[in-house]
N, C-alpha and C positions, 0 to 999 in steps of 0.2 A: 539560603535560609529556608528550611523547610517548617511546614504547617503540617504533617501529615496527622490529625488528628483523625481515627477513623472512631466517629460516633456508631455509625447502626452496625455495625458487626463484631456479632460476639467471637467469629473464625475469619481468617481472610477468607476471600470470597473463591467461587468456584466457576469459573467461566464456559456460559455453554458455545460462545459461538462468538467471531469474528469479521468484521469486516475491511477489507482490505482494497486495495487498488492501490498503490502510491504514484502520485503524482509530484514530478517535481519540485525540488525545496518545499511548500506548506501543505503538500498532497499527497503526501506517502501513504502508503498501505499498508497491511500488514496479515497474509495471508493464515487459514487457521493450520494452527501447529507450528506455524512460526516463531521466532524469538528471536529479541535482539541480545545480545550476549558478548563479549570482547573478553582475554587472558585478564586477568590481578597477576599484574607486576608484581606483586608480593611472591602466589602461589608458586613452588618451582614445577608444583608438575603441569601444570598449564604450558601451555605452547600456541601462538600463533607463526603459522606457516604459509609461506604465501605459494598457492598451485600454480597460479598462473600472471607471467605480466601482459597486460594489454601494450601491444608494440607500435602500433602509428596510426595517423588518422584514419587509415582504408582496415583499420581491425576496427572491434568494437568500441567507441569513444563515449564515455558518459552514460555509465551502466548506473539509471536512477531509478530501478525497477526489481524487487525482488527476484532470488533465482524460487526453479525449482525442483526438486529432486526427481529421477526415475527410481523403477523399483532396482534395475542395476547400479546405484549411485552415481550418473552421468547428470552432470549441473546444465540447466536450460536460464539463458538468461534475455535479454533483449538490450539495444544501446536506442539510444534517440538520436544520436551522432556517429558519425564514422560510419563505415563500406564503400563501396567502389561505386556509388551513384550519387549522382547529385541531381537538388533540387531546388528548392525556391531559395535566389539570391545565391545559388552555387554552392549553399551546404552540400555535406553529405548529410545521405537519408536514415542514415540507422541501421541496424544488423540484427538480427534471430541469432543465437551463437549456442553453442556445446562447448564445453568444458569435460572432460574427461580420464578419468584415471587411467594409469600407467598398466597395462601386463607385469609387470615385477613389481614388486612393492618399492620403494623409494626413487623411482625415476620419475622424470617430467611428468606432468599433466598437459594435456593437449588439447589446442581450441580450432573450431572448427568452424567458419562462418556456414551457416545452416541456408542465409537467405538475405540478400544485401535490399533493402527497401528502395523504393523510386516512386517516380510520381500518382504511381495507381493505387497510392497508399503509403504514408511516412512517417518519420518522429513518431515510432510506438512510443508508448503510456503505459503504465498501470501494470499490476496485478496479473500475470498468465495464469493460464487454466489448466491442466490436464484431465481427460476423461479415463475411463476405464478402458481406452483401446487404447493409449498413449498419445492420443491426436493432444494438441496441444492450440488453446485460444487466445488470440490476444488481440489489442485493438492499435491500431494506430492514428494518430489525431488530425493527421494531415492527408490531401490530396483524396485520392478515390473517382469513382465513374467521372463525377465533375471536379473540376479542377480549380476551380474559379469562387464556391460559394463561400459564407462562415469567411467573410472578411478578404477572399481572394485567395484564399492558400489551400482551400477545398476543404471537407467537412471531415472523411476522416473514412476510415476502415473496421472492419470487425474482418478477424481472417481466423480460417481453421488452417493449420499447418497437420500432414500427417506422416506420420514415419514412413521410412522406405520397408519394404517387405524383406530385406536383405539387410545385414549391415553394412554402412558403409555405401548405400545407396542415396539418390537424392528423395527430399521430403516434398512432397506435394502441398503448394499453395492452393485456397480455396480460397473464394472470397463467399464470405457469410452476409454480410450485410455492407451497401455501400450507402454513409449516411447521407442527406442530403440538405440537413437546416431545417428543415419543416417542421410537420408534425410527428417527425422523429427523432428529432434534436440532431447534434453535430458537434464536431470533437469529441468522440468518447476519450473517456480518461481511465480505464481500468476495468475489470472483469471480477465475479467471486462466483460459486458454484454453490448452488444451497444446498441444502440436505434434500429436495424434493427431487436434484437432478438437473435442474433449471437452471442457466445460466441469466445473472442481473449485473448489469452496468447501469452508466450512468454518463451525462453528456454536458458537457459546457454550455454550447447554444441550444437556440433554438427550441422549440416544444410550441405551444401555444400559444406561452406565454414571455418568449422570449431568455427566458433563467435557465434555460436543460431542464432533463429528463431523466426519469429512471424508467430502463426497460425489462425485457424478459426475452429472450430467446430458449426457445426446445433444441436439443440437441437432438431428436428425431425428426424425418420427414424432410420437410425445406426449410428447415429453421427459419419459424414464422418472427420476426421482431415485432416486439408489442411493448407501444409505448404505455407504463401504466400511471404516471403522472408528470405534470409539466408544470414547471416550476416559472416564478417571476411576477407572481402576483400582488400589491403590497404589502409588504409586510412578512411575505415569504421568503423561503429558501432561496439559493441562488449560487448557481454555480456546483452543484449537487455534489458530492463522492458517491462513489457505487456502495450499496446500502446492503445490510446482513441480515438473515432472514431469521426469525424465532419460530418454535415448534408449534406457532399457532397461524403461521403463514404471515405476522406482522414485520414489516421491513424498516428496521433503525437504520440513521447515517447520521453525516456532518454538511454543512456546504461551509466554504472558504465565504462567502458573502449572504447578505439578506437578511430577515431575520429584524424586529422589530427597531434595530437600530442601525444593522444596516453591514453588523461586520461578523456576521456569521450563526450560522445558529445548529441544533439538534433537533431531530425531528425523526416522527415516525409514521409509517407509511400504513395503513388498516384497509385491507382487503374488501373489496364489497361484498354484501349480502348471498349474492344471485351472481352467475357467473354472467358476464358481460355490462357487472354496473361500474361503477368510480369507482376507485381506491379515493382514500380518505386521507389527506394529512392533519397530522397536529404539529404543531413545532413546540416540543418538548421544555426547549429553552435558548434564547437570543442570547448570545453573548456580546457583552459592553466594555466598552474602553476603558476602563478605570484600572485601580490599582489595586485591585483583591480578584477577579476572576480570571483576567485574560481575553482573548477574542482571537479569530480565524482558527477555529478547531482544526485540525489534523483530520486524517481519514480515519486514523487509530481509532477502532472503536469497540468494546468487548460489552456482552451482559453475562450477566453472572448469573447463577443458579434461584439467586432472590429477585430476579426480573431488574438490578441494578446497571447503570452503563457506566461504564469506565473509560476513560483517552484524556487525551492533551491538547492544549492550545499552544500555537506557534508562535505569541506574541502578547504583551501585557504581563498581567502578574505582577506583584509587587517591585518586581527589579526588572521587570517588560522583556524577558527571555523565556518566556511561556510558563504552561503550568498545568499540572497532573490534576485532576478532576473526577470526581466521582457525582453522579445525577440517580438518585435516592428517588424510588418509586415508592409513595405513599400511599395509604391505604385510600385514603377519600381520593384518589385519580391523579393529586397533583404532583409536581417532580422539583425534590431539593438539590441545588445545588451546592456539592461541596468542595472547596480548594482544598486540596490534599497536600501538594508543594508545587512552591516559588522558585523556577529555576534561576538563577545568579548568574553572574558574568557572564560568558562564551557560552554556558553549555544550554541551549536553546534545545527544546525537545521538540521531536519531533511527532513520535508516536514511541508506544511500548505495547507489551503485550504479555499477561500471565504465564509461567514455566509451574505448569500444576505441579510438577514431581516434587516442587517444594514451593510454594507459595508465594515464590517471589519476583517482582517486577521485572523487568529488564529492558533498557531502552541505550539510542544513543543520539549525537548531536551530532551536526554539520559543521562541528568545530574541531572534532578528532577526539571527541569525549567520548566515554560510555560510563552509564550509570545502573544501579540495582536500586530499587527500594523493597525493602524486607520487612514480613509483616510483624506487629508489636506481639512481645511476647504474653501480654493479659489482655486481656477484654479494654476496649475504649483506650489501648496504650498511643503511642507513638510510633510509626512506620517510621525506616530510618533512611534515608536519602544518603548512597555511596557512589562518589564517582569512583570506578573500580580502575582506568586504564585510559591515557591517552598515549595517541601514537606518536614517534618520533617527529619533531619539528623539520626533521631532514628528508623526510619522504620515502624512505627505504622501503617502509611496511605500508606503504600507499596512504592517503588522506579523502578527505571528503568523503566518511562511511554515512550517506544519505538512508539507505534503505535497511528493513528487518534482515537479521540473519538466517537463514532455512535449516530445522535439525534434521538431520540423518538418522536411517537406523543403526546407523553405526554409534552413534550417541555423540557424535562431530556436529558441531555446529561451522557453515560456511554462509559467504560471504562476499562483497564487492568495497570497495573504494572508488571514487569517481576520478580521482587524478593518484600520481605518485606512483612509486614500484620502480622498477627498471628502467623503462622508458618514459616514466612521468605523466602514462595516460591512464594508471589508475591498474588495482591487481584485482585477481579473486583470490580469496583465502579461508582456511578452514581451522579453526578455534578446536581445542581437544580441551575441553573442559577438567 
């Protein structure tokens, strides 16, 4: 059943920037330029193809983390499971992987473990980075220097990975940051790169105050980490997602908890004065357990060109399978909340993210759903909620599409599945629109 009534805008909206990280089932991300997108069964000229199947538990197992593209179209992606290491209670630790196109057009795509995780660092998270050298960041949530803190399973990782100088060389691990629970928080869950160059995460424990952190790292020098606020205070944030930067240096996000009642809230982050004062929070808005807004926001999080935020909640809603949101900046300072749509049955959202080239939504669920919503044709009309595509109940074309899809310059959209394909541990695949 959808609500999409869009009151303040006389055009759909224009999004200037993204935030992303996804984190596990209610903490996905969703990197900028990303889109989630899947074939209409209808379409014929639509094709989904699957590159590649994940083959056993020592390849990549439970890819819940967006890819991301190089300028040569080579797919980077991360697993939280599977490779050749084990670690606490005898998991395997996770995998760095490559995904890569064929020399002739129509043969296999090929995957490559980059870098098998163990105990100095495990179970990657969130959001990868790439810079303008192709180094590649990402955080893992487990283990590191200490092994033991952040509940005994260690506090977590920040790693720079960087290409070999050759192709076909191995990649150089670095370690950027090893977190430690303190007053730098621990578990990071994801990475986003601002437009200033600056890399911002954000941490499950730890800070000051107990709640996580949001930090900052320079990609020059020693890559100083600096924690710029710490979360867990009452009535605060809690449990942070890595937060998206506006062109006035202000930092929006989500957390999964906190927040005046306790199950999640939006908030934004205000720079200090003077260089070395507080950053400032406001929490924009605490989401409640009722039956019209929702609660435990997503990471999904966009502002538009009118200072407005856009994303989803993972839960509640009128039929309690989440709900699309839009949070209206008003003139006199304060922030309206509006329910856009009521996701129904199975198809639980997770996050979405604008496809400017034509104005329309695109999201999917951890149920094998994918949806558009399209903006109304008049002024004040009706957005329309379409489930466009689900995947076969037999698994062939893989299941569990957790994370955003990544476009190409090719004008391809690709992708993961967490299970299914081949071998049942899940494909990567690429959408031709």
């Amino acid at each position: 059943m959808s609500k999409a009534e869009m009151r303040p805008h006389s055009s759909p909206p224009s999004i200037a920037g993204t935030a992303q990280l996804p984190r596990k089932f209610a903490r996905l991300g969703v990197m900028l330029g990303a889109i989630f997108l899947v074939a209409q069964c209808v379409a014929a000229a639509q094709t989904l193809t699957t590159l590649y199947s994940f083959q056993s538990s020592t390849d990549a197992v439970y890819v819940d983390a967006p890819l991301i593209l190089d300028s040569a179209g080579n797919l980077y992606g991360i697993s939280s499971a599977g490779g050749t290491q084990t670690c606490q209670y005898g998991n395997y630790c996770g995998t760095f992987f490559e995904v890569f196109p064929p020399a002739i057009a129509g043969n296999p795509w090929t995957e490559t473990i980059l870098y098998n995780f163990n105990i100095q660092g495990y179970e990657p998270v969130g959001t990868l980075v790439m810079d303008k050298s192709g180094s590649i960041y990402l955080t893992a949530s487990l283990g590191g220097l200490s092994q033991t803190g952040c509940g005994g399973a260690g506090c977590g990782v920040l790693l720079k990975f960087v290409p070999p100088a050759s192709p076909g060389g191995a990649w150089t691990r670095k370690l950027v940051h090893s977190f430690t629970g303190g007053s730098d928080g621990g578990r990071p869950n994801g990475l986003v790169l601002g437009s200033d160059g600056v890399l911002y995460g954000a941490t499950d424990w730890g800070g000051a105050n107990g709640g996580g952190t949001i930090y900052s790292v320079q990609l020059t020098g020693s890559f100083p980490l600096i924690t710029l606020y710490s979360f867990g205070a009452s009535g605060d944030a809690t449990v942070p997602h890595p937060p998206m930067r506006d062109s006035a240096n202000n930092l929006y996000g989500t957390s999964t908890y906190g927040g005046a009642y306790g199950l999640g809230s939006i908030f934004k982050l205000t720079p200090p004065s003077s260089p070395g004062g507080a950053w400032t929070e406001s929490i924009l808005y605490s989401s409640k357990n009722d039956s019209i807004t929702g609660y435990e926001p997503s990471q999904s999080l966009m502002l538009d060109r009118k200072g407005n935020l856009w994303g989803t909640m993972t839960l509640g809603g009128a039929n309690n399978y989440g709900t699309i949101y839009e949070l209206v900046a008003e003139a006199n300072g304060s922030w309206r909340y509006e329910d856009i749509h009521d996701s129904a049955s199975v198809d639980t959202i997770y996050g979405m993210i604008l496809d400017g080239s034509n104005n329309t939504f695109y999201g999917s669920s951890p149920y094998n759903s994918f949806f558009d919503l399209t903006p109304p044709s008049v002024a004040g009309g009706t957005w329309t909620y379409t489930t466009t595509y689900t995947l076969p109940g037999d698994g062939s074309l893989g299941g569990d599409p957790l994370e955003a899809l990544t476009l190409g310059r090719d004008g391809n959209l690709y992708g993961t599945t967490g299970d299914g394909g081949t071998y049942g541990y899940g494909t990567v695949f690429q959408f031709t629109p």
